[in-house]
C-alpha positions as CSV (number, residue, x, y, z in Angstrom):
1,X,-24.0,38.7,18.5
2,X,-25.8,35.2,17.9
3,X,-24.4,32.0,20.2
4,X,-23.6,30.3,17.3
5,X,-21.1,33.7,16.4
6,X,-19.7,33.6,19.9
7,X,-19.1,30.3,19.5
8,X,-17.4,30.8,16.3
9,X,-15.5,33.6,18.2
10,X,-14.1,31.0,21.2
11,X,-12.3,29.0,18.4
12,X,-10.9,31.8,16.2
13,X,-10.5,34.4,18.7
14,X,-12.6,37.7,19.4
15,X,-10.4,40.1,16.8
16,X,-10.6,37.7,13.8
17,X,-14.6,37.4,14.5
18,X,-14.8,41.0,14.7
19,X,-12.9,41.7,11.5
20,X,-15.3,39.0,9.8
21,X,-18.8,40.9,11.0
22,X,-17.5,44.6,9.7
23,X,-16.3,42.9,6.3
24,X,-20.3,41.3,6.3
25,X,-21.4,44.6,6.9
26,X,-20.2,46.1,3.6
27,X,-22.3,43.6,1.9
28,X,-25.5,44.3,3.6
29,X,-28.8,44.5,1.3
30,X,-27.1,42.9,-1.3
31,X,-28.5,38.8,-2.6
32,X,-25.9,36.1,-2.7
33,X,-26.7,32.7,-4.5
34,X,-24.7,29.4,-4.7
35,X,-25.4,27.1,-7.3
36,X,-24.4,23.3,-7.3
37,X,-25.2,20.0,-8.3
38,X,-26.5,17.8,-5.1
39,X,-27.5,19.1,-1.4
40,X,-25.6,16.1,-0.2
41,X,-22.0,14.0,-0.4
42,X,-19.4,15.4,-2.0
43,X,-16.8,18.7,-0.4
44,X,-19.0,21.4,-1.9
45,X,-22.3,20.3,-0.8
46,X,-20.4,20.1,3.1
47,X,-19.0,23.5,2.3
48,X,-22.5,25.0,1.6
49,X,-24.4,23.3,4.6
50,X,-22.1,25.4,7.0
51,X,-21.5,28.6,4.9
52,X,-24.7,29.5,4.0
53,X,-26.0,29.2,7.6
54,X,-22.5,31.2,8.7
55,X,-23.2,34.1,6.2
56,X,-27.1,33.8,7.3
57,X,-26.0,34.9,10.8
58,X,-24.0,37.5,9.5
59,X,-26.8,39.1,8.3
60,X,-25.9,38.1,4.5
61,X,-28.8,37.7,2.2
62,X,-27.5,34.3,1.0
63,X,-29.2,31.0,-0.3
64,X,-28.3,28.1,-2.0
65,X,-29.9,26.4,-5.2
66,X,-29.5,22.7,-6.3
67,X,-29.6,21.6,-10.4
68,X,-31.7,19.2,-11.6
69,X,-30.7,16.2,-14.2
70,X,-31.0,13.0,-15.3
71,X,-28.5,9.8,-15.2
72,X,-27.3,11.4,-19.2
73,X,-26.9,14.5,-17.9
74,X,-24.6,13.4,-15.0
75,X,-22.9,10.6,-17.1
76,X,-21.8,13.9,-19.0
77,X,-20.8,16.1,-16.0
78,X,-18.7,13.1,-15.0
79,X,-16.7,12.6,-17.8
80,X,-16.4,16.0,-17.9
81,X,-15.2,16.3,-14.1
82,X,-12.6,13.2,-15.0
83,X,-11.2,14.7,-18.3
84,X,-11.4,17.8,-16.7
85,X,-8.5,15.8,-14.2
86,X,-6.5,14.6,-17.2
87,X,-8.3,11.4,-17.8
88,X,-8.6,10.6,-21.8
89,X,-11.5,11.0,-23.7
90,X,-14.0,13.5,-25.5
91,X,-17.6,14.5,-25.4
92,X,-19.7,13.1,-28.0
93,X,-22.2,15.8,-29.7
94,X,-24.9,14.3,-27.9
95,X,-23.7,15.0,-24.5
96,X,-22.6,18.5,-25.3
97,X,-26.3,18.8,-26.3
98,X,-27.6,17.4,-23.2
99,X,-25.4,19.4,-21.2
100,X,-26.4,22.3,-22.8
101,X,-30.0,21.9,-22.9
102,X,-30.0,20.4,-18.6
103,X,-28.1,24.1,-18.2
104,X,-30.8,25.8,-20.1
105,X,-34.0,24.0,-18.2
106,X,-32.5,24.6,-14.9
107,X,-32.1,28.7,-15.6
108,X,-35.6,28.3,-16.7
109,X,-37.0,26.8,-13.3
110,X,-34.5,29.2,-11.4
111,X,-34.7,32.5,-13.6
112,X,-36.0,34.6,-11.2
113,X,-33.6,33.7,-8.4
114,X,-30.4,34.8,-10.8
115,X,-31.2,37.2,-13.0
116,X,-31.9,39.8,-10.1
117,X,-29.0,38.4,-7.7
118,X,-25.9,41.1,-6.7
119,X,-23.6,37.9,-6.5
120,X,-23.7,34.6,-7.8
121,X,-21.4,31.7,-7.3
122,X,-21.5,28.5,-9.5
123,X,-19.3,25.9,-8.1
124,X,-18.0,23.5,-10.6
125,X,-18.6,22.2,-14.4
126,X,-21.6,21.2,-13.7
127,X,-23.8,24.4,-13.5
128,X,-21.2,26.5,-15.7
129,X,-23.6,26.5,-18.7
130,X,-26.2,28.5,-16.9
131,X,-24.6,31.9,-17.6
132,X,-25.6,31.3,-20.9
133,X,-29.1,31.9,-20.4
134,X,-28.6,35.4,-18.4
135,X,-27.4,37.7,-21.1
136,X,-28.7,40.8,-19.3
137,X,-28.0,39.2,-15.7
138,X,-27.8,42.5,-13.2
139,X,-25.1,41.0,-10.8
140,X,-21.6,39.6,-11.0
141,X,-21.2,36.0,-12.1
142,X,-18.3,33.8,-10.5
143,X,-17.2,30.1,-11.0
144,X,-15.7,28.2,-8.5
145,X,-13.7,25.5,-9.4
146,X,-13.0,22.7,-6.7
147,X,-11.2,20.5,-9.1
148,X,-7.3,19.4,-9.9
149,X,-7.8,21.0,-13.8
150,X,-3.8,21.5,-13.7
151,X,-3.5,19.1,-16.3
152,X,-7.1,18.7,-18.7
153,X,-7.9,17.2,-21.5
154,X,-7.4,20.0,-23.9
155,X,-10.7,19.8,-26.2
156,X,-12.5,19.3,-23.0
157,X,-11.4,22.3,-21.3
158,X,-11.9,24.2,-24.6
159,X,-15.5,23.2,-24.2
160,X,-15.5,24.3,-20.9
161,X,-13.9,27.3,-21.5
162,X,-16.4,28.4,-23.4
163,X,-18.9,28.4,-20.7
164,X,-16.9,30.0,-18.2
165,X,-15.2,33.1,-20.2
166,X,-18.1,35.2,-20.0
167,X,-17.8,34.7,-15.7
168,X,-16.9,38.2,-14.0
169,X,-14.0,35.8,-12.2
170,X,-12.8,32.6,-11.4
171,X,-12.0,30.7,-8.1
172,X,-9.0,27.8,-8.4
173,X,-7.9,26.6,-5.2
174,X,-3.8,26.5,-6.2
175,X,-2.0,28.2,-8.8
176,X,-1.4,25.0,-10.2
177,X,-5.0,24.8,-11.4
178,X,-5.3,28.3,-12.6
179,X,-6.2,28.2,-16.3
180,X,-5.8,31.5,-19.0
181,X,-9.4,33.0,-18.7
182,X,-10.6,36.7,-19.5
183,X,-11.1,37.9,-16.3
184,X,-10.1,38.2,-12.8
185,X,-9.1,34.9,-11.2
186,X,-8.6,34.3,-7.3
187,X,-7.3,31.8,-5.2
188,X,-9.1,30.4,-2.6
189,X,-8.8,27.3,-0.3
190,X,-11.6,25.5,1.0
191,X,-12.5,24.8,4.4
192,X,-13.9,22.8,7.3
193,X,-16.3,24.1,9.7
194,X,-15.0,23.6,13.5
195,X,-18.7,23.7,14.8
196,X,-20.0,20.5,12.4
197,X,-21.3,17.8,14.0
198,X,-18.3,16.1,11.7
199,X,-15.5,18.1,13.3
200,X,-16.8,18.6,17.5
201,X,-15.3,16.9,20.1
202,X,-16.6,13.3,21.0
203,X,-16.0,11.3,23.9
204,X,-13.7,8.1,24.0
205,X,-17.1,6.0,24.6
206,X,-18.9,7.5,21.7
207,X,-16.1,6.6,19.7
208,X,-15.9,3.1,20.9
209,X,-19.4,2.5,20.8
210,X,-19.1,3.5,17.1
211,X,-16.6,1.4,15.9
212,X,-18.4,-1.7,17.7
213,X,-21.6,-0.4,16.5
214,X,-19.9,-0.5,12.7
215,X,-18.4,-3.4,13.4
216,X,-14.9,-2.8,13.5
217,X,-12.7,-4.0,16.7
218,X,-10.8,-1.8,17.8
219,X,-8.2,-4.2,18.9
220,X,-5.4,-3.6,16.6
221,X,-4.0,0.1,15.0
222,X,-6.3,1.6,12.6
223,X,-5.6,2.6,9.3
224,X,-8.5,4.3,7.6
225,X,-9.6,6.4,4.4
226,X,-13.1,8.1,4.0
227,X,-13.4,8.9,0.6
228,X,-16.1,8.5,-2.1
229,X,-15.2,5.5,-3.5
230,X,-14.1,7.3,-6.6
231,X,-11.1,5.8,-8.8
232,X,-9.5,9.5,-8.1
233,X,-9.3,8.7,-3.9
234,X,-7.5,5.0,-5.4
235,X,-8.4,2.8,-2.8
236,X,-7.0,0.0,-4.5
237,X,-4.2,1.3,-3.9
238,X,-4.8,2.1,0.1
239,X,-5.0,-1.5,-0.3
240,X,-2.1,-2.4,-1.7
241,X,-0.6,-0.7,0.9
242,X,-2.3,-2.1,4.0
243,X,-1.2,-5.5,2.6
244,X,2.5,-4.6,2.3
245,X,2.1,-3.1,6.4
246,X,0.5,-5.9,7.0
247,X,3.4,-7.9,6.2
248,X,5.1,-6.6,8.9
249,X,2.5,-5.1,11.4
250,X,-0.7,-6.5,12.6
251,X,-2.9,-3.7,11.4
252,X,-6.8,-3.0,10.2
253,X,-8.2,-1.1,7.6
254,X,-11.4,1.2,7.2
255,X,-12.6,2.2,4.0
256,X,-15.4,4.4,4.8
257,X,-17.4,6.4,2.4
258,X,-20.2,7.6,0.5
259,X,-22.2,7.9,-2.8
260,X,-23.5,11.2,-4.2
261,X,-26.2,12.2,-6.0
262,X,-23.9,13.6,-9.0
263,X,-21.9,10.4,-9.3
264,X,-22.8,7.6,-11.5
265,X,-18.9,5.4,-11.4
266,X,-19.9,5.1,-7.2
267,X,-21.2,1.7,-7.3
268,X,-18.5,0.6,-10.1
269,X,-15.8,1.4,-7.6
270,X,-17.1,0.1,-4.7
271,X,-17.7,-3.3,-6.4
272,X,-14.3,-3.5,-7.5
273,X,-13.3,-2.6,-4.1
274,X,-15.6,-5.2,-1.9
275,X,-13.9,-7.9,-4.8
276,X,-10.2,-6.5,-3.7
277,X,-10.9,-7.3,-0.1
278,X,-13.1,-10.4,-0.1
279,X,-11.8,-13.0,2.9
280,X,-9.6,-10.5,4.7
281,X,-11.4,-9.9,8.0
282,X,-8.8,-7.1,9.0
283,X,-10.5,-4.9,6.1
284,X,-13.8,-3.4,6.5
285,X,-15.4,-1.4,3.8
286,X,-18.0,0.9,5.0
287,X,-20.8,2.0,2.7
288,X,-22.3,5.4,4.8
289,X,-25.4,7.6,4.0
290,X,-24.5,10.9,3.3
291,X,-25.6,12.7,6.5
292,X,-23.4,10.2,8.9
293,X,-21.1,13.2,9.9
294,X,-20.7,11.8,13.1
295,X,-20.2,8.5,12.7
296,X,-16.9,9.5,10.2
297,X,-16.0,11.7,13.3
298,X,-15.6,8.9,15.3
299,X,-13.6,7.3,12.8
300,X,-11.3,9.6,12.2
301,X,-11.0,10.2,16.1
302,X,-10.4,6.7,16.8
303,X,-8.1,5.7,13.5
304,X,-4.2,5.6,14.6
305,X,-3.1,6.7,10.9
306,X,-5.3,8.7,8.0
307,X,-4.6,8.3,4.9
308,X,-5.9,10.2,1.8
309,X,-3.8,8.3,-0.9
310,X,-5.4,10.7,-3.9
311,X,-4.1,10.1,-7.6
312,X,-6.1,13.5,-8.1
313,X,-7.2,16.2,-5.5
314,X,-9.1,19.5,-5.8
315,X,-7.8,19.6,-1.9
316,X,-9.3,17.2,0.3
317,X,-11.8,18.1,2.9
318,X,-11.0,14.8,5.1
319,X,-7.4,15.9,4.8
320,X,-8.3,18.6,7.2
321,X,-11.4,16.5,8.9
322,X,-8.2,14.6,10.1
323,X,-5.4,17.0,10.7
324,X,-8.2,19.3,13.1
325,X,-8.4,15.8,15.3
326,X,-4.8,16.0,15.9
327,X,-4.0,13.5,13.1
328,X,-0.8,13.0,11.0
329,X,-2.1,12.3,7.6
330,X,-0.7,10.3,5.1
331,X,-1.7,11.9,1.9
332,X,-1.2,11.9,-2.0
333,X,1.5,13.8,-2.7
334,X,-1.2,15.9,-5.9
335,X,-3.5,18.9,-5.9
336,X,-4.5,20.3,-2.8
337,X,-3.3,18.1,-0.6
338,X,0.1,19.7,-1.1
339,X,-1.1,22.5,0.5
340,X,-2.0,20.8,3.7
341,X,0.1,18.4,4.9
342,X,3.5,19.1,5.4
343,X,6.4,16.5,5.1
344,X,7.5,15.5,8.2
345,X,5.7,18.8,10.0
346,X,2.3,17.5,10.1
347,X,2.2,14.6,7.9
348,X,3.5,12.7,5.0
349,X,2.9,13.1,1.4
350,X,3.1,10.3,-0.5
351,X,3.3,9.2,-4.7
352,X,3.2,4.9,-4.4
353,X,1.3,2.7,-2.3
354,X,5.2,1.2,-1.1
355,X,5.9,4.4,-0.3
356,X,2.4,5.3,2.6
357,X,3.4,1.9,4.1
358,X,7.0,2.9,5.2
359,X,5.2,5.9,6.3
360,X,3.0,4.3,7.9
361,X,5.1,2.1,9.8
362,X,7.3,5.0,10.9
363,X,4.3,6.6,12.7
364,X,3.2,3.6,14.5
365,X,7.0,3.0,15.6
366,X,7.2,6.3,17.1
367,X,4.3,7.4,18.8
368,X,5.5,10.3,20.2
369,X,6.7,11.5,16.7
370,X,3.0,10.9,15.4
371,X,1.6,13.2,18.4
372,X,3.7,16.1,17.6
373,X,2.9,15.9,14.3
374,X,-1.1,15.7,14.9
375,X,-0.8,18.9,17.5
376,X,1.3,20.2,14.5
377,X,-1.5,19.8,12.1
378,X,-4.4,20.6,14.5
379,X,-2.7,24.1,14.4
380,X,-2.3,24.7,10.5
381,X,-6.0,24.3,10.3
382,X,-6.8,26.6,12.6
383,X,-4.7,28.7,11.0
384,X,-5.4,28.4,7.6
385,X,-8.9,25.7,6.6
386,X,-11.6,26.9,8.7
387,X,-15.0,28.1,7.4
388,X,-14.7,31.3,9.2
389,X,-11.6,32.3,7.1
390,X,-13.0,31.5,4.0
391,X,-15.8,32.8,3.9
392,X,-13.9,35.9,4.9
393,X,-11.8,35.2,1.4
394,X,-15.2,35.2,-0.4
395,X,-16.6,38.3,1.0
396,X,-13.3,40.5,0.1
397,X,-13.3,38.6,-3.4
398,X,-16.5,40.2,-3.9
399,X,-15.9,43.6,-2.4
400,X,-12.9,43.9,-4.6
401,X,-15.0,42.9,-7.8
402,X,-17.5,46.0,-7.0
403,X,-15.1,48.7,-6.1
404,X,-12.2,48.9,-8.5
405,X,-10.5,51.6,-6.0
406,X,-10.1,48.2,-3.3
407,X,-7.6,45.6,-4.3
408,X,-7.6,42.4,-3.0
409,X,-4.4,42.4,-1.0
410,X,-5.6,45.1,1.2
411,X,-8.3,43.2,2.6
412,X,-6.0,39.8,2.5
């Protein structure tokens, strides 16, 4: 085997490796596409950078295509992705028809990657529309959603629907998000990847150097949140909440994030944000480029508390990020994040911004509390978010989809 697969192998154990190269082999010869909307920022753009390479060295016949658009098209795609989360409001006719017709260019430019694919996975609203232009496609189609759609807009999902009935299956990430479709739906968390340059070990120095580098002392506990700055990851209200600890704990706070290419409210969000902390200099708010995967490393290694105060969550990949560094994370108590941290196990989930500050100050009164609770959460990931294991989930999804004799709970 590779040294990148035996290095896989030393974190989830020899067996579990194993069982993941003789599922690969049953997929052998056969072409695997993913389709999104940006190479970079954003979960599912860090889920494809590790698990195309991962599936590469398994021998996989796997790549990875990116759709094209223009500020309209993604104005569209992101009111769809908020009324999609329960936010109010409609398409117009003209977005539908730019939506429509930004699918229908893109199948064009990538026609003769799909139509002869065994396998293809379009992750999110974004791409859905594609299908339409692949009538006599010669593989099976899946959509993956990443999103909280427990609760949509109803004409909006109606919309959606549309594009996604004609799918061979769906992937939700909880039962919570599931949605009545015509065809097999799954259940699939998502994952970190253990050997990222975002989740390796670092040294105390690097992490040190890091924060002075940012310029962030490192004199007082940390409280940070990396996020997008997205309404969604409310850190307004992360605020809020460092000002009520503050009240009673000398504390700072990083807000450190990114933009993505798919994301037109970014800027919005992180003005209101830089206007909500103006004159406080125990509040820095960090603006990163997308590929700064270390540099968040070393904040989440060095932060005393996480917190992930989502009013929304497809699941959270800096929930993990966090709880693989042997943090206890303060999260929203929505979506995904439910999944993944644990009251009182490895974490706290949380619904006000009153409510993360008493949790808050309970974990930086009892410090030996806090370490149980990260070793506690280092463990569930290991267990249960890794890239390894879901990758594994994908590959028995489509093995199941093939052979109607297999069923999926054999191979779970």
């Amino acid at each position: 085997m590779s040294e990148i697969i035996n290095r896989y192998a030393e974190i989830i154990g020899q067996a579990a490796m194993d069982s993941l190269v003789n599922i690969a082999k049953r997929l052998k010869g056969k072409k695997i596409v993913h389709v999104n909307s940006t190479r970079a920022g954003g979960g599912v753009a860090e889920i494809l950078s590790s698990m195309v390479p991962l599936s590469q060295e398994l021998g996989l016949d796997v790549s990875w295509e990116v759709i094209e658009g223009d500020e309209s098209f993604f104005n569209c795609t992101k009111m769809l992705h908020n009324t999609l989360q329960g936010m109010p409001g409609t398409l117009s006719e003209q977005q539908m028809d730019i939506y429509a017709k930004t699918n229908a260019r893109n199948a064009e430019r990538l026609k003769n990657v799909l139509q002869d694919a065994d396998y293809v996975f379009i992750h999110d609203p974004q791409p859905a529309a594609l299908i339409n232009s692949f009538p006599q496609r010669k593989g099976k189609w899946v959509w993956r959603c990443h999103i909280d759609v427990s609760s949509p807009n109803k004409s909006v999902w109606q919309f959606v629907k549309k594009q996604v009935s004609g799918y061979d299956a769906s992937i939700f990430s909880l039962p919570d998000f599931a949605q009545k479709l015509p065809h097999p739906q799954f259940l699939i968390t998502p994952s970190i990847d253990p050997l990222a340059e975002k989740n390796i070990p670092l040294d105390r120095s690097e992490v040190e150097k890091t924060y002075k580098d940012l310029g962030v002392p490192m004199d007082k506990p940390i409280i940070l949140q990396v996020s997008r700055f997205d309404k969604f990851k409310d850190p307004l209200g992360v605020i809020e909440s460092y000002r009520i600890i503050k009240e009673h704990v000398d504390v700072r706070l990083v807000l450190a994030g990114g933009e993505a290419d798919d994301d037109p409210e970014a800027s919005e969000i992180l003005n209101e944000v830089r206007a909500a902390v103006e004159g406080d200099e125990d509040i820095s708010v960090l603006l990163l480029p997308s590929d700064s995967h270390r540099k968040i490393n070393a904040l989440q290694t060095g932060a005393d508390v996480v917190m992930q105060k989502s009013l929304k969550e497809g699941f959270g990949l800096t929930v993990t990020e966090a709880m693989w560094k042997r943090k206890a994370v303060i999260g929203g108590n929505v979506g995904g994040i439910r999944l993944q941290v644990i009251n009182r196990f490895n974490g706290f989930r949380v619904r006000t911004p009153e409510g993360a500050a008493i949790r808050t100050r309970y974990l930086l009164s009892h410090p030996w509390k806090m370490e149980k609770m990260g070793r506690n959460a280092r463990e569930y990931v290991l267990e249960n978010f890794l890239i390894t294991g879901h990758l594994r989930r994908y590959m028995i999804m489509l093995i199941s989809l093939d052979e109607q004799g297999e069923t999926w709970e054999k191979w779970v």
